[in-house]
BABADREN-585813 format. One record per atom (N, C-alpha, C, O): x, y negated, z. Coordinates in steps of 0.1 Angstrom, whole numbers, plus 5000, padded with zeros to 4 digits. Each point is the difference from the previous one (the first is absolute). Layout:
BEGIN
XYZ/...
! end
This chain:
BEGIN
671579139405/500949944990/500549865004/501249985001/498049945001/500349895006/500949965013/500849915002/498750215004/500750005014/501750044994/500849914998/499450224998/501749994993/500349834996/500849925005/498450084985/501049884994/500249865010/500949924999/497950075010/500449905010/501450055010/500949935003/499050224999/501350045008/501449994995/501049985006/498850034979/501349954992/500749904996/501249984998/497549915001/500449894999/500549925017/501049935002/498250135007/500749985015/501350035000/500849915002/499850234995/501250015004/501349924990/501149975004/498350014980/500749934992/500349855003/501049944995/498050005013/500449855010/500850055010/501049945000/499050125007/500650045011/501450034995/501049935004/499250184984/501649974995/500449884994/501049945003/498450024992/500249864994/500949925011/501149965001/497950045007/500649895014/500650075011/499849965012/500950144985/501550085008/500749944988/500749915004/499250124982/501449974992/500049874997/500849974991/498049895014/500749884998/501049995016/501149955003/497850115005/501149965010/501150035007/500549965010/499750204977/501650024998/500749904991/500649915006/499450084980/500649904993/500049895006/501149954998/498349985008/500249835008/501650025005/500949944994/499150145017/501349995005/501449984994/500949925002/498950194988/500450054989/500849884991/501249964999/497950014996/500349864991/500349895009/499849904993/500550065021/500249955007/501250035007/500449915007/500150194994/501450075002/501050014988/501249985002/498450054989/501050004987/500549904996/501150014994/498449885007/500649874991/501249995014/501150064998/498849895014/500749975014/501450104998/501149974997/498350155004/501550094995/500949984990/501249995000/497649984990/501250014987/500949875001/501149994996/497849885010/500849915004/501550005012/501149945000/498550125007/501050065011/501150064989/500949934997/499050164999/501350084991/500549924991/501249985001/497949954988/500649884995/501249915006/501149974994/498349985021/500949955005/501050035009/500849925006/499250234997/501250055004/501750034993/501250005003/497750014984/500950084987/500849864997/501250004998/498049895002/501049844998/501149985015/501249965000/498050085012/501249975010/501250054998/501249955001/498150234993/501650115001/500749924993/500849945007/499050014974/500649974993/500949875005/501049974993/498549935019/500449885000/501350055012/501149945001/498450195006/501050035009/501550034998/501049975007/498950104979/500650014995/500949924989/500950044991/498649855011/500849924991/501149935004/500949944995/498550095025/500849965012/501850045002/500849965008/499350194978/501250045006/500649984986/499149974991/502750045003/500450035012/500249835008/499649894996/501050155014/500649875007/501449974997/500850094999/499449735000/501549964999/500649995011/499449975010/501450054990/500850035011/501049895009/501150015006/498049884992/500349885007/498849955013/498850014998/501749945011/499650065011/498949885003/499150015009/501049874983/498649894999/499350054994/498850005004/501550064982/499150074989/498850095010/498849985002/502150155003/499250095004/499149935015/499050055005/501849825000/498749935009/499149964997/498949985006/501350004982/498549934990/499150104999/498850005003/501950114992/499150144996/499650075011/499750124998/500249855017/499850075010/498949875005/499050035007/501049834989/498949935002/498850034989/498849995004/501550034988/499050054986/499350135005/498950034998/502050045008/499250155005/499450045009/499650115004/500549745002/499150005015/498649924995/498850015004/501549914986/498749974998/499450094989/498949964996/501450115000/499850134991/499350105007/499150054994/501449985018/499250075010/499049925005/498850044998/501549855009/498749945008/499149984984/498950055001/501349924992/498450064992/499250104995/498850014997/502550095004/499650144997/499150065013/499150085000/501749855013/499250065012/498749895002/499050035008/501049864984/498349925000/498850114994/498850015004/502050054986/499250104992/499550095004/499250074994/501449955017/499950165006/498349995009/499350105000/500449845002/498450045009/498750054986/499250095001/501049814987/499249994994/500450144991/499050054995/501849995002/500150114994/499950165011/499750114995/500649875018/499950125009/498449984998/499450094996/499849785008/498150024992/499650034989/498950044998/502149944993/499250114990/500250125000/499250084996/502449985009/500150115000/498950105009/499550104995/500149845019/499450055009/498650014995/499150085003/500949844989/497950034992/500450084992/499650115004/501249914985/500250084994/500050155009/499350094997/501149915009/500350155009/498750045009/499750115005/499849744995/498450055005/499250054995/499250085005/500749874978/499150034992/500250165000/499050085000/502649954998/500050094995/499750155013/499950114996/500149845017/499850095003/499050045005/499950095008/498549824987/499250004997/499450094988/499250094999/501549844991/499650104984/501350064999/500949954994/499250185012/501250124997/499950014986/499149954994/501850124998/500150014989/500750164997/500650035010/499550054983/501050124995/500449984995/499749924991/501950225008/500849894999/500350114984/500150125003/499949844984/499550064988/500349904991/499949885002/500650184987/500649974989/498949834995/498949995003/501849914990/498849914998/499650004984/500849994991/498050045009/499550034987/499749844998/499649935009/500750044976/499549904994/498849925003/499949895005/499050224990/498149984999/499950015014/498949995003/501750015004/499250005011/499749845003/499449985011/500849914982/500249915006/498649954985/499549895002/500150164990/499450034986/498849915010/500049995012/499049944979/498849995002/499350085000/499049975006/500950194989/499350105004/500450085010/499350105003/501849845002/500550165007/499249985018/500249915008/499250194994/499549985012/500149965018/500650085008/498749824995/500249895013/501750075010/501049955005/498350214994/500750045011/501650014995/500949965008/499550114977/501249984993/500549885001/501149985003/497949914993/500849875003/500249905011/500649904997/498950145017/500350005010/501649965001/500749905001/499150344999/501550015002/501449914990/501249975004/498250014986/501249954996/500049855004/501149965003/498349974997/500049875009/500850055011/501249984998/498750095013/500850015011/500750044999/500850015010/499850054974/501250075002/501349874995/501249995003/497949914987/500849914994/500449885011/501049924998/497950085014/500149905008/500850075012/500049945011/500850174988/500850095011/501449974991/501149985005/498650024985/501849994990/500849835001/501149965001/497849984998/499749875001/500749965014/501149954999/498350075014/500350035013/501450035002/500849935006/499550224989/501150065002/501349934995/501049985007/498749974976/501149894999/500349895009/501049995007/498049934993/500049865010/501050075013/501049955006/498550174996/500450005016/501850055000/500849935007/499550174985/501850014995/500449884992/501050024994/498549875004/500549864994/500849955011/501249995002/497049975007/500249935009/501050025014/500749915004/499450245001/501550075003/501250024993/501050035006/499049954986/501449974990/500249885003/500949965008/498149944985/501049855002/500149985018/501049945005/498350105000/500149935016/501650085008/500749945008/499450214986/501550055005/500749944992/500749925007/499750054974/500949924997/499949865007/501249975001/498349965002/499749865007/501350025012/501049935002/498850165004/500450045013/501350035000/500849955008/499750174981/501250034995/500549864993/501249975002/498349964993/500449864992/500949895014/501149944998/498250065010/499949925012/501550075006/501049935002/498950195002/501450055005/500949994990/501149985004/498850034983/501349994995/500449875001/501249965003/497949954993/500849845004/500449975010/500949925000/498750135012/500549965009/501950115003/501149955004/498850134994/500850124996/501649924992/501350015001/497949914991/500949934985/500449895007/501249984999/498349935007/499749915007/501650005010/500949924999/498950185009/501250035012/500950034989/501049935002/499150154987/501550054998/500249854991/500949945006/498750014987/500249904993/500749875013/500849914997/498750105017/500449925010/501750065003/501049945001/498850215002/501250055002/501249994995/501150005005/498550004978/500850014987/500649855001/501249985003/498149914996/500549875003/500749995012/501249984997/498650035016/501150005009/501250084995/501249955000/498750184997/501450104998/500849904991/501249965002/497950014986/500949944990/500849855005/501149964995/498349975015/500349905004/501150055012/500849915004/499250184999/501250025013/501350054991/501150005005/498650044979/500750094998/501149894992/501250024998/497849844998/500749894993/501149955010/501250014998/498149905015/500849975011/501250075002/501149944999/498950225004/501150075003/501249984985/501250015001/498249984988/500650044988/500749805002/501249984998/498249965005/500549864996/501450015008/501250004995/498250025018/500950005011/501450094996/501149975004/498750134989/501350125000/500849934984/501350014998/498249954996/500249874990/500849935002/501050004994/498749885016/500449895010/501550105002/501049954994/499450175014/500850005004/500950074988/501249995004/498750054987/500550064988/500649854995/501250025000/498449854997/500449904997/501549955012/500849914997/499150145012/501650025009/501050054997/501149955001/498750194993/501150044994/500949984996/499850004988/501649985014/500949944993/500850144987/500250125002/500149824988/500750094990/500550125009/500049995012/500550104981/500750155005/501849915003/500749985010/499549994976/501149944997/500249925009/501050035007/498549864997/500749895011/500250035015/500649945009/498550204991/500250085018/501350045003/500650054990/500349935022/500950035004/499950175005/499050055006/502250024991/500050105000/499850075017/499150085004/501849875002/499650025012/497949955010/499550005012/500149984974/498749925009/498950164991/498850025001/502050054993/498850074987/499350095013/498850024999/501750045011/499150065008/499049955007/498950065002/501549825001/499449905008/498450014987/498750015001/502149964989/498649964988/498950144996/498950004996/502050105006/499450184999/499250005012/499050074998/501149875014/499250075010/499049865001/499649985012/500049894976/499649945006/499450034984/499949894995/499750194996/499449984990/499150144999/499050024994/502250075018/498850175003/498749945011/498950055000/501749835008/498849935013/498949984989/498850025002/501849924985/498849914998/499150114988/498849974998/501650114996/499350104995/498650085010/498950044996/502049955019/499050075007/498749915005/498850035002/502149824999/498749915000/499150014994/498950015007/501150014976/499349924994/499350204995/499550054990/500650015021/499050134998/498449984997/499350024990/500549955019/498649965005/499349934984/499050024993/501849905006/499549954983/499550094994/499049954993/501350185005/499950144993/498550025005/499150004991/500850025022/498650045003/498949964997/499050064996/501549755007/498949904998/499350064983/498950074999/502049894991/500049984988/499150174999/498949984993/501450155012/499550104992/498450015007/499150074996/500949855013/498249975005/499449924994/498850034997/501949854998/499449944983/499650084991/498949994994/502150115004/499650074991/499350104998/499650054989/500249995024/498950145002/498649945001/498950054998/501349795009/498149975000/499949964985/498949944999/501750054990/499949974988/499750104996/498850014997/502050115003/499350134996/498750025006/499750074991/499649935014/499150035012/499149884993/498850005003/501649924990/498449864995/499950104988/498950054997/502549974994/499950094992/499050104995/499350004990/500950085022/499150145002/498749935004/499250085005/500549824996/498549915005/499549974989/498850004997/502249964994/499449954983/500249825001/499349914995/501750085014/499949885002/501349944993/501150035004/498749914989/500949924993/500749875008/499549925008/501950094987/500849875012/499849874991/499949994988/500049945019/499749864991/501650004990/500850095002/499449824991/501049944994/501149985009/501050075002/498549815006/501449965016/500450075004/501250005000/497750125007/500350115014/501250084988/501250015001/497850044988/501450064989/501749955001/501050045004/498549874993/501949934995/500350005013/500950095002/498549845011/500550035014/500650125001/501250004998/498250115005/500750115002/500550054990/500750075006/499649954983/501050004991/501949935004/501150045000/498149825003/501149915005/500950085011/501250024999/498050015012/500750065007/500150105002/500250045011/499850024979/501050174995/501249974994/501250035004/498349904985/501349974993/500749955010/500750095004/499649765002/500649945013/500350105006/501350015000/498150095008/501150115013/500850044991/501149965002/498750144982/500950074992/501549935002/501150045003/498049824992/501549924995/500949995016/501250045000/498549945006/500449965020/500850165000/501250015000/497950105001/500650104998/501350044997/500950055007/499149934979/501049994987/501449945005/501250045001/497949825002/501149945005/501150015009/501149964999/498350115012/500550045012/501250124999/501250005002/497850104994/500450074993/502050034994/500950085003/498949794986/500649984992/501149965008/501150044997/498649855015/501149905004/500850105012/501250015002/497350075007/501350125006/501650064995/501150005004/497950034982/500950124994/501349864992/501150055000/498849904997/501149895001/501049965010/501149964997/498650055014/500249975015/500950144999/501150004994/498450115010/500550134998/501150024996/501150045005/498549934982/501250034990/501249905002/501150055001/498649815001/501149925003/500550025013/501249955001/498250115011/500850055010/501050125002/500950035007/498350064977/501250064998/501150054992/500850095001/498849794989/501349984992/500949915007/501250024998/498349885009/501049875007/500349975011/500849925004/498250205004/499950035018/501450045008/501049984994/499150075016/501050015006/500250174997/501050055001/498050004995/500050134998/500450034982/499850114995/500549814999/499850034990/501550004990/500949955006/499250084984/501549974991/500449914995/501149994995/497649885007/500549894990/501649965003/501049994992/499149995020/501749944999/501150054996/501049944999/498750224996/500950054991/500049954986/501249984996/498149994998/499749944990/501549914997/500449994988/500349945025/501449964997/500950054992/500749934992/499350245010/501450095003/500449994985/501250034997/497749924992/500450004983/500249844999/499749905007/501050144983/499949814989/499350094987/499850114997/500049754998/499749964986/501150044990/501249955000/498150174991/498850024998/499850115006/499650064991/500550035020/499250115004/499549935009/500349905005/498350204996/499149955012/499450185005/499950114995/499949825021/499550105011/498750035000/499349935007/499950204986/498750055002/499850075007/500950025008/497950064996/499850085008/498750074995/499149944996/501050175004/498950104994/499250055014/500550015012/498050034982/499250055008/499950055011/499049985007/502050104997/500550055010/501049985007/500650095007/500249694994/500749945002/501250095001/500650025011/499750034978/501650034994/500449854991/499249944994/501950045008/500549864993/500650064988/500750105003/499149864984/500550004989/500949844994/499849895007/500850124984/500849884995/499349964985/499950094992/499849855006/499949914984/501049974997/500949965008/499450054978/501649944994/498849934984/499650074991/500149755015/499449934992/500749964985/499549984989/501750025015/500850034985/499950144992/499650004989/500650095017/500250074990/498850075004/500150114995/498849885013/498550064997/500250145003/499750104993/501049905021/500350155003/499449995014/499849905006/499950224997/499750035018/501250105002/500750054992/499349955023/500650135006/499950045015/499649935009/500750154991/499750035022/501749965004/500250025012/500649954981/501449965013/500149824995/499849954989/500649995026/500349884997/500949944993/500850075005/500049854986/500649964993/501550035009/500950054994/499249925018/501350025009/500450115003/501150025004/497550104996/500550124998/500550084987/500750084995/498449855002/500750074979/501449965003/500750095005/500149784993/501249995004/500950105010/501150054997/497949955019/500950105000/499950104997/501150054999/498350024997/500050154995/500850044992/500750105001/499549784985/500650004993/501849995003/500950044993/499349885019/501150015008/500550135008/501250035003/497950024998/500250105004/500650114989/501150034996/497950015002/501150034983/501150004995/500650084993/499749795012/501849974995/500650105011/501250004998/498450085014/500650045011/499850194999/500150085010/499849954974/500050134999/501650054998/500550105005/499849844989/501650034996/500750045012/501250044998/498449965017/500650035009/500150135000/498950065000/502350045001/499650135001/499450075009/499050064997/501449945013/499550035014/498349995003/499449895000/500150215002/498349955004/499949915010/499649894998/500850175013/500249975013/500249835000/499149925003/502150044994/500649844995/498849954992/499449905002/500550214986/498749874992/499250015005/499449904997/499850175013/498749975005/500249915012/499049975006/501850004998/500849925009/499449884999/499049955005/502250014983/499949894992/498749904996/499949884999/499450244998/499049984992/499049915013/499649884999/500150225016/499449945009/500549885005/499349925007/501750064990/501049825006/498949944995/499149965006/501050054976/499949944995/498949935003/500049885003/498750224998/498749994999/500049925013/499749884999/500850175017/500349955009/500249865001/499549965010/500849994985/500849864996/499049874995/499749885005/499750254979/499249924997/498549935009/499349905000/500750235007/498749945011/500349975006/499050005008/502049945000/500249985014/500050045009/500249935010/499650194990/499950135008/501349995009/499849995012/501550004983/500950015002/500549895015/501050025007/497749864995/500449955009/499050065013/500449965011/498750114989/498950065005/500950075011/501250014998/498150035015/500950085010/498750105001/498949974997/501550115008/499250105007/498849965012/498850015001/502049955006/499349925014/499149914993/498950065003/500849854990/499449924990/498950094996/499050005006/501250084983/499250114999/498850095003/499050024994/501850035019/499250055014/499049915003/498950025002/502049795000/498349945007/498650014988/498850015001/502249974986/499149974989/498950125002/498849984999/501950155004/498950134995/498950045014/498950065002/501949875006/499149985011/498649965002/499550015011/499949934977/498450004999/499450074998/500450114996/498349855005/498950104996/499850104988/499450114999/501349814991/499950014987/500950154999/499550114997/501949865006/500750115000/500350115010/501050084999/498049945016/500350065009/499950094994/501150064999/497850014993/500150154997/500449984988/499949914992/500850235006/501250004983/499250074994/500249974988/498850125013/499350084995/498849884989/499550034989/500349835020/499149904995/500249974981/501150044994/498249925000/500049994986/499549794998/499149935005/502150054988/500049854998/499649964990/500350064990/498849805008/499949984991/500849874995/500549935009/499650034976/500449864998/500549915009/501249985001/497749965006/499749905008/501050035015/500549915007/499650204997/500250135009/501749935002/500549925007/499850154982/502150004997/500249824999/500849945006/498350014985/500549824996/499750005014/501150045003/498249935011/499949975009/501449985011/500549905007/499750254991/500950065009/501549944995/500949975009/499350024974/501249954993/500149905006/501049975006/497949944993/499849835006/500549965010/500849925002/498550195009/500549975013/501650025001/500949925003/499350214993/501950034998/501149864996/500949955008/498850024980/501049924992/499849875007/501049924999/497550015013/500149905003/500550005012/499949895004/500650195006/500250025010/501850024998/500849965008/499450094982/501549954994/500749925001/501249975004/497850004991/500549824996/500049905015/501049955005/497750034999/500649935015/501250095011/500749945008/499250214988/501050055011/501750004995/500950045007/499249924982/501649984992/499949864998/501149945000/497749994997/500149844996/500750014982/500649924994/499150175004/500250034980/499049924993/498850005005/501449954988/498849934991/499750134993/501050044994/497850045004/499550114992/499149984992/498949945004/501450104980/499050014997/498650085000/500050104993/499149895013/499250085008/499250094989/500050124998/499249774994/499350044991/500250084991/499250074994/502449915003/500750134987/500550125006/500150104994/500349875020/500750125010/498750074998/500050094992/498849885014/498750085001/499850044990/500250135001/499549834987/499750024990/500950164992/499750114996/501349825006/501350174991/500350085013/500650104998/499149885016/499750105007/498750094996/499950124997/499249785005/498850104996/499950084985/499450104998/501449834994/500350084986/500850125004/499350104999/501549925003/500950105009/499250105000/499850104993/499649855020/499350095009/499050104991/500150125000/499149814994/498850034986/501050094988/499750114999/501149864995/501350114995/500350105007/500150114994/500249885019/500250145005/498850125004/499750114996/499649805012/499050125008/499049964989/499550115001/499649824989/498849934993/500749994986/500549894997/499550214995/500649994990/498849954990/499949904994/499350225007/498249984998/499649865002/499149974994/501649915017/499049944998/498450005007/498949944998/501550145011/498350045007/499449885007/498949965001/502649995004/499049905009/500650045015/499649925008/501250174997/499550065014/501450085003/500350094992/500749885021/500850064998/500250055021/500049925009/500350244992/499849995014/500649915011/500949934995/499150045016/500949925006/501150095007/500249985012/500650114982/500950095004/500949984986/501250025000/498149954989/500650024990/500649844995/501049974993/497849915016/501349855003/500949975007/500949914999/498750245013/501349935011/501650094995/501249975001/498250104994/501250094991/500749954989/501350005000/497949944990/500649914991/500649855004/500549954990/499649975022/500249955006/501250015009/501149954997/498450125014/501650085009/501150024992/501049975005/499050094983/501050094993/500949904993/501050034994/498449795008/501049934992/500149855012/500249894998/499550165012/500149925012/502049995003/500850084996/499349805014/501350005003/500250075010/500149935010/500150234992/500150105012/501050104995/500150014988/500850105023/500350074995/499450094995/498849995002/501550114990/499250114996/499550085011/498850034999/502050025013/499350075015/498749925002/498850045000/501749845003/498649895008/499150024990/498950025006/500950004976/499049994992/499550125002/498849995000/501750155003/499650105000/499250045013/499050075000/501649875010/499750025012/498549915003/499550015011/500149924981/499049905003/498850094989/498850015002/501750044987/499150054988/499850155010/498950015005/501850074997/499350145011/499449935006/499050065000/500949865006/499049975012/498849974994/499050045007/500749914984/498849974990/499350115001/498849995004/501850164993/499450094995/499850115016/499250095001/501749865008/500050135014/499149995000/499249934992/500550165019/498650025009/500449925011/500949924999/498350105016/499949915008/501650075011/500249965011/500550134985/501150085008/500950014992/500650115000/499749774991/500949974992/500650094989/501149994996/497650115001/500950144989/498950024992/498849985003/501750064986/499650004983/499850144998/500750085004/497749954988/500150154991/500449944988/500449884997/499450254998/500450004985/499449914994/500549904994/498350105007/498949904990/500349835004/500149924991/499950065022/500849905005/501149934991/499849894995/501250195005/501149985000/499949974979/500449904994/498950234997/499649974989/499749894995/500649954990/498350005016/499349814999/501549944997/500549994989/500149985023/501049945000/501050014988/500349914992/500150235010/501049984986/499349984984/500649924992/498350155005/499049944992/500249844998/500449954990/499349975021/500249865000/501249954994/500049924991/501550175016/500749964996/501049984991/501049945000/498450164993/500450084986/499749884991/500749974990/497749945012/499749944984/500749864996/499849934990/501150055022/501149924995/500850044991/499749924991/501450175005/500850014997/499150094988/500650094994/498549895005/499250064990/499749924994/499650054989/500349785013/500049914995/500749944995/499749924990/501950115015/501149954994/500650104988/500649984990/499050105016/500050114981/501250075005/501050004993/499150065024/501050045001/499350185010/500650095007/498349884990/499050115009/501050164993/500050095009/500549944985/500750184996/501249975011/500150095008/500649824995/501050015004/500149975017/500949965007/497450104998/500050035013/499050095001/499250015009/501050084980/498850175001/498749954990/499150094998/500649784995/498850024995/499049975013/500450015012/498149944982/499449975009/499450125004/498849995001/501650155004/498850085002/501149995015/501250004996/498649995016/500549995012/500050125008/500750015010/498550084988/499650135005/501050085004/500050075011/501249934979/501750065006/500449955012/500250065011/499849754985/500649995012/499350005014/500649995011/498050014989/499350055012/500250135006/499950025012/500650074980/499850155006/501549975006/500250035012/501149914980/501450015009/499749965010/500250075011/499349804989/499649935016/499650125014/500649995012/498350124983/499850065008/500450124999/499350085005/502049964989/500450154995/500450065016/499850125003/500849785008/500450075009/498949955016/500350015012/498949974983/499149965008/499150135007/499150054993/501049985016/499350155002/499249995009/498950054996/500949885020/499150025012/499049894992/498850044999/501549874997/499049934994/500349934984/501149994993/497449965004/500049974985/500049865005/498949964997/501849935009/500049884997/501849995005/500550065010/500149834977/501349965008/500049875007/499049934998/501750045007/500349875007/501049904996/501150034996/498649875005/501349924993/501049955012/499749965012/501650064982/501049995015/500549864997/500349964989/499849975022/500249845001/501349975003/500449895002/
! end
């Protein structure tokens, strides 16, 4: 009996002193940890109080010296905490544990050495396991912290130069914007000179474009970082958005001024017709540079010039003639007359149509097209007779003419077979010489006309006297009769020839 109870009481010292000199460690590891997580959980928090960042580029140098000494203490920390973690992991792989739900009692004053063992090792493994995903979290954010300032650092350097290259260029394109002289005090003959020196400087001031949209993408890009622009860097690049818009705008604006005054006032343009009225009518021109009249008194428009309403209405007085033939005569003097046509020769003519403009008759003219060609006509007149001409009204009720006969519509566009026709037909030539110069318009290259040829032509020359309101008393405008007589005895071939 004796002998048992001395064997019991032996092995009850013997557990005794395994589970004090389990617990020693124990209570000797737990406070260190919890201190350790304690103060990881304050670094995370302080890490984070690091963001976001302003986005001014001393600010964020301050906050890149703060996080170097943020790290150099976090990394002072690092030996003393990899020693506890490493006893901790010693202990534990000393006293293994399973791995099982944690019951309450087991930690009980009654609950038995070996139950509470395990939960000692299991609380000093959780313990462990936190400390150790703390202490990896803050040391990769430290690290991720470190690259983004430096990260923020360059674009905040980059953003300041762009913005600073983008001021300079913007001052500079400024500076020459302050040259400018008014639209109004430019001499007319210099506006090209000023169009090809304001398209030069648009192309200069490209690059401004680029600079400025790299401002604005590393802005976006601090943005997407969470980085806020300071106040300055703000208004800075604000400044110089607004500034290119306005430079833009400007340019822009003063082109299309330039433009327009080269061609309302240019050498290509109508303003000097503008003469051909007095007061009160005035010379417009619609969208599709057709000239219209204003009558400021009486608040009227119309498409014929004031000198043609007169004649027309002159003409008129020339119905009472009986004879078609005579009144349609008549009627062409008249018109003749009034344009000046009447001093015009043929030879004259020919050199006039001899350009580019009118080599082919099949070509389609515009506006600008016929006033050109009228221009050149009526001034070459004038020095080869020595007439004083009025140029500007000759052009003008020529081109009205012209737009009444073939451009009744107004289109805008009249063929160049259908100017040299309306033209020729009131030139100073015989009728052979006008006829003989108008077939030639339409031959082929072997001097002979088909039908369809030959149709154009009289088509053409039908909408005169279609004009004069004398078109029944030469078949009506359908021409098709007199095309087939032309060829009624024509048999080896379908083109005639004109005999000289």
């Amino acid at each position: 009996m004796n002998i048992c109870w001395n064997e019991i009481k032996k092995r009850s010292h013997s557990l005794r002193a395994r589970l004090e000199a389990f617990s020693d460690p124990t209570l000797k590891l737990q406070p260190p940890l919890q201190e350790i997580i304690d103060w990881l959980g304050q670094k995370d928090e302080d890490l984070s109080a690091q963001l976001p960042l302003r986005g001014d580029f001393s600010m964020v140098e301050q906050a890149k010296d703060k996080h170097l000494l943020f790290m150099e203490e976090v990394k002072s920390r690092g030996p003393y905490i990899y020693s506890v973690l490493e006893s901790a992991q010693a202990f534990l792989t000393q006293h293994p544990f399973q791995e099982i739900e944690e019951d309450a009692s087991a930690l009980a004053k009654d609950a038995s050495p070996k139950s509470r063992s395990q939960s000692l090792s299991r609380l000093l493994w959780k313990q462990a396991s936190v400390a150790s995903e703390l202490w990896d979290r803050l040391t990769a954010r430290c690290l991720d912290q470190h690259r983004h300032l430096e990260r923020t650092i360059e674009q905040l350097r980059d953003l300041g130069v762009s913005i600073k290259e983008a001021t300079d260029a913007l001052n500079q394109a400024e500076s020459v914007q302050t040259t400018w002289e008014p639209i109004g005090d430019l001499f007319i003959d210099s506006l090209p000179e000023h169009i090809q020196a304001t398209k030069l400087f648009k192309e200069e001031i490209t690059p401004i474009k680029d600079t400025i949209k790299m401002a604005n993408d590393l802005a976006h890009q601090l943005a997407l970082s969470d980085v806020h622009l300071s106040i300055e860097n703000a208004r800075e690049l604000e400044q110089i958005n607004s500034r290119w818009k306005q430079i833009q705008t400007s340019v822009t604006e003063r082109l299309r001024q330039l433009q327009d005054a080269h061609r309302d006032f240019g050498p290509e343009s109508q303003h000097f017709l503008s003469s051909s009225v007095q007061v009160p009518w005035e010379r417009a021109i619609s969208p599709n540079k057709v000239p219209y009249y204003i009558n400021h008194q009486a608040q009227t428009t119309c498409w014929d010039h004031p000198k043609m309403t007169e004649l027309y209405q002159a003409l008129g007085d020339l119905n009472n003639i009986k004879f078609s033939a005579y009144r349609t005569a008549m009627k062409l003097r008249r018109v003749q007359k009034a344009l000046r046509l009447d001093l015009v020769t043929l030879p004259l003519l020919s050199q006039i149509f001899s350009s580019d403009t009118l080599q082919s008759s099949d070509r389609s003219l515009d506006i600008l097209d016929v006033i050109r060609c009228l221009s050149s006509l009526y001034e070459r007149l004038e020095e080869e007779r020595g007439l004083l001409v009025n140029v500007p009204l000759c052009v003008d009720l020529a081109l009205n003419w012209l737009l009444n006969v073939f451009d009744g519509a107004r289109v805008g566009r009249i063929r160049a077979l259908s100017f040299k026709a309306g033209i020729v037909c009131l030139c100073d030539c015989d009728v052979k010489g006008k006829l003989q110069y108008l077939f030639s318009q339409v031959a082929g290259p072997e001097g002979t006309c088909d039908q369809r040829q030959l149709g154009l032509l009289l088509q053409e020359a039908i909408q005169i006297p279609r004009q004069l309101g004398e078109v029944a008393a030469f078949g009506g405008s359908n021409v098709e009769p007199s095309v087939r007589s032309c060829f009624r005895f024509v048999s080896a071939s379908s083109n005639v020839l004109m005999i000289k």
